[in-house]
N, C-alpha and C positions, 0 to 999 in steps of 0.2 A: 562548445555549442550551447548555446541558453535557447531556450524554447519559453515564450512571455503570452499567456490569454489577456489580454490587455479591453476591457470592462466590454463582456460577452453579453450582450443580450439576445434571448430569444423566444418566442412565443409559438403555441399551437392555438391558432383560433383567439378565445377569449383568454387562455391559460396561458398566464408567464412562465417560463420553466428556469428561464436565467435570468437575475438582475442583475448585471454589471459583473460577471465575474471578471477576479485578474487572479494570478497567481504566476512564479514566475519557477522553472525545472531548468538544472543545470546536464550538462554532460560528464559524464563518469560518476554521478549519483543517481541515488533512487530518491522517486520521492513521489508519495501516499498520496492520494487524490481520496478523501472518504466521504463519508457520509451515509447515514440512511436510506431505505431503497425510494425510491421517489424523490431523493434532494435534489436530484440535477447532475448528478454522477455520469450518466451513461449519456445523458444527453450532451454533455460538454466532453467527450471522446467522440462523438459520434461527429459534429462538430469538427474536432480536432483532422480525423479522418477524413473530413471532407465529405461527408455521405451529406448532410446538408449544410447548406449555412446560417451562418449567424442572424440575425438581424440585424447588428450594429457592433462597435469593437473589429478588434483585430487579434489575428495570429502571427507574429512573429519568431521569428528565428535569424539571431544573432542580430536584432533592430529591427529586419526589413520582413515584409508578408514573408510567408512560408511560401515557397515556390514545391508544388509539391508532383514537378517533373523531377528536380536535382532531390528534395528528400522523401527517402521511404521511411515508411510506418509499417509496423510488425504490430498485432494485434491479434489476440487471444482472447477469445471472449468467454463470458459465463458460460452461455449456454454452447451449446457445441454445436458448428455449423456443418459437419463432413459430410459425405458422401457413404452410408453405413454400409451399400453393396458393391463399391466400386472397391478396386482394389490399392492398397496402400502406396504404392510405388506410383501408380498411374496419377491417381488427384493430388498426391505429394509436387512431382514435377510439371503437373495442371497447374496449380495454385503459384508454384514460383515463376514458372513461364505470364502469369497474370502478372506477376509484379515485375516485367522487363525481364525477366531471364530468358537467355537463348535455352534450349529445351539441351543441349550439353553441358551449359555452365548450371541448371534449375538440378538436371542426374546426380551431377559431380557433387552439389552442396547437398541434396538430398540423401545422398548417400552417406555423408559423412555425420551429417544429425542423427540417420537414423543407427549407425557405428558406436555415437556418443552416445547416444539415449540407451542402449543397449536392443535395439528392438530390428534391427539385418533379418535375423529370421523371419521377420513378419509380412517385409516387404511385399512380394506375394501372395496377400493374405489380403480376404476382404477385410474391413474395417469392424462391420458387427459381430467377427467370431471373437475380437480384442477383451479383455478384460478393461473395465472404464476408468482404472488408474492408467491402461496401455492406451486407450483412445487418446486420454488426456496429454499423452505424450505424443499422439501424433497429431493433434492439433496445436500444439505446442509449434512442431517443427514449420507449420505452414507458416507462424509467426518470424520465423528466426531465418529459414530457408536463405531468403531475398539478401540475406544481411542490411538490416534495415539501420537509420541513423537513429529513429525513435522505435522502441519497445512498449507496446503497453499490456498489462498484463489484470486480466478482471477474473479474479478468485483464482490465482493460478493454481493455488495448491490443493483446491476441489477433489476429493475420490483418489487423494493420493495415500500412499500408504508409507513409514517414516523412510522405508529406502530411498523411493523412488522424490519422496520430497527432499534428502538429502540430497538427491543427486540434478532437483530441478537448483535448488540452491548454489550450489556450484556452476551452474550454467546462466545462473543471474548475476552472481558475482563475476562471470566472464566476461559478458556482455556491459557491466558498470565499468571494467577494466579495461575494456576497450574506451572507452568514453563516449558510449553513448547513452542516451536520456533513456530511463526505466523508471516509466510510472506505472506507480501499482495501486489497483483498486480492489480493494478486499474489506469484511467485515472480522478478520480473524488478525487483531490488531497486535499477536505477537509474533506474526512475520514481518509486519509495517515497523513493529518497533526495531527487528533486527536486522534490515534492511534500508529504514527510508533514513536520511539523511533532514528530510524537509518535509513538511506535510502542509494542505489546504483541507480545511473541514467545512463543505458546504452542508448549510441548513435550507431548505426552503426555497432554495432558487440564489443563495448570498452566500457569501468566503464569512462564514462564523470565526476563524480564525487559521493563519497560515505563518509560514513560516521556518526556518530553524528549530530542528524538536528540542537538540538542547538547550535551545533560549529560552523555547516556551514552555518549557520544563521551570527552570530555573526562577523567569520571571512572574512564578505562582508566589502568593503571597505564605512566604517561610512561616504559617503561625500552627503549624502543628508539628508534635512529634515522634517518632517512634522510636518503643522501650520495649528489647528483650530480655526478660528477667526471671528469677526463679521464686520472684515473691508476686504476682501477677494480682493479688483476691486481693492480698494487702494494701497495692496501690488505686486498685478499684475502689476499692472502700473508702478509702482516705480522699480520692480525688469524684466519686462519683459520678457529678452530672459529665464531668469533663472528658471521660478518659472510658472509652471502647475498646474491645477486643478484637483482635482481627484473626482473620482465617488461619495465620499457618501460628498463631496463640502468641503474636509481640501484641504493645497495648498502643495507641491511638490517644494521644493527649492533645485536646484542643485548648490554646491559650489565648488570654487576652487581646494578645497584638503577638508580631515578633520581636521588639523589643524582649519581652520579656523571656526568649529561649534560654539564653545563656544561667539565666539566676534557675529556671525552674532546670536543667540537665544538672545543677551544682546542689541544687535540694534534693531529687533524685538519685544523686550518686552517694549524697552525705548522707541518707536515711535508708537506701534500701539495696538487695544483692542486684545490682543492675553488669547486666552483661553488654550489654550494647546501647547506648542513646545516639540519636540522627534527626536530623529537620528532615521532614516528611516528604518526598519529592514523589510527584504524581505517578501513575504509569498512563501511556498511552489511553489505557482504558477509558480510567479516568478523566481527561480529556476530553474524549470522544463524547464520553456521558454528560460533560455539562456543557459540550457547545452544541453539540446533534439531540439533546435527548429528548429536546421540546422544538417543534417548528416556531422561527421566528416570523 
């Protein structure tokens, strides 16, 4: 299954929120929809889900519009929409009966998320005596109940604690394993990194850049390097304007072009205790920070 935003526009009043987004999510990967809060993130899900539409563009799946009797959407949102005094079992099979479930096939899958989440004892239980990494898991299952074809998931790992995030992780990698489409919107970009497959980094209402991460990794311009060493002040000195220090103490050598890596890793290695040299390859962070970190 491919899911395609194919050049979205859309407007409130005088305010554009979308110009032309495209971006195109495969099935049995993940893949990072980011951006800064007001880029246009929530409203091109919102969108997606059909709560409004577009202006102009299209949603496709597999070529043609999204017919969205034959596909479900699972959706997880920031903020948390439950019901805090109703009781867990009740708005659990509430909420899959809304998404087409017969109210015995909405129990049967209900029961079995709430088995895998670890959270059976709760069923009976109103919603606000939960602990808020426990909510987050039963807002989770409203997501997942329906078995839906697309997944989307906005700060999934919110108020969660490393258990209970290990064990959401293993339930995303099931769901990719299935092959269905898991997009995820977060601003905690080392889950996106060990998870997405593919990212779109909207600025301002525009796709700043999308794509394959390890392309877009790759196709950064190779002209810096990093050097783990035990002479670290030595080559500060020697190299100054060039050459920073980074957080976990490797040094940051900025070169002329890329041509020139190879000669300076062979002068480095000729002249000083070097344990490790590498062309610099970005982290997601990184990324993020120079296509989102200014609006275009």
């Amino acid at each position: 299954m491919v899911l395609e935003f194919k050049n979205i526009n859309k407007s409130f009043g005088e305010k554009k929120v979308l110009k032309g987004v495209s971006f195109v999510a495969e099935g049995g990967k993940a893949f990072g929809l980011l951006g800064r809060n007001g880029a246009g993130k929530t409203t091109s899900i919102r969108i997606l889900m059909n709560v409004f539409p577009a202006d102009s563009g299209e949603i496709l799946v597999d070529g043609k519009p999204i017919d969205y009797q034959a596909i479900g959407i699972g959706y997880l949102p920031e903020e948390r929409g439950l019901y805090p005094k109703k009781t867990i079992m009740t708005q659990l099979v509430y909420f899959a009966e809304l998404k087409g479930m017969t109210a015995k096939d909405a129990a049967k899958s209900v029961e079995y998320w709430l088995d895998r989440l670890g959270m059976s004892e709760y069923k009976n239980k109103r919603l606000d005596t939960l602990s808020k990494g426990n909510q987050q898991k039963i807002q989770l299952i409203t997501a997942l109940a329906h078995n839906p074809h697309i997944v989307i998931l906005d700060e999934p790992f919110s108020g969660l604690d490393p258990v209970n995030a290990m064990l959401l992780k293993d339930v995303v990698k099931e769901q990719i394993a299935q092959g269905k489409i898991v997009l995820f919107s977060s601003h905690q970009m080392n889950y996106i990194e060990e998870f997405c497959d593919s990212i779109a980094i909207i600025n301002a209402g525009k796709i700043a850049i999308s794509g394959d991460l390890h392309d877009i990794k790759r196709n950064y311009v190779r002209d810096k390097l990093v050097v783990s060493t035990t002479t670290p002040e030595a080559i500060k000195a020697d190299l100054v304007n060039t050459c920073t220090e980074r957080e976990d103490g490797s040094l940051l050598i900025q070169l002329t072009s890329p041509e020139e890596k190879q000669s300076m890793m062979e002068w480095l290695v000729a002249n000083y205790d070097i344990d490790e040299v590498k062309v610099f390859e970005p982290s997601l962070n990184d990324i993020f920070v120079e296509y989102a970190g200014e609006q275009i």
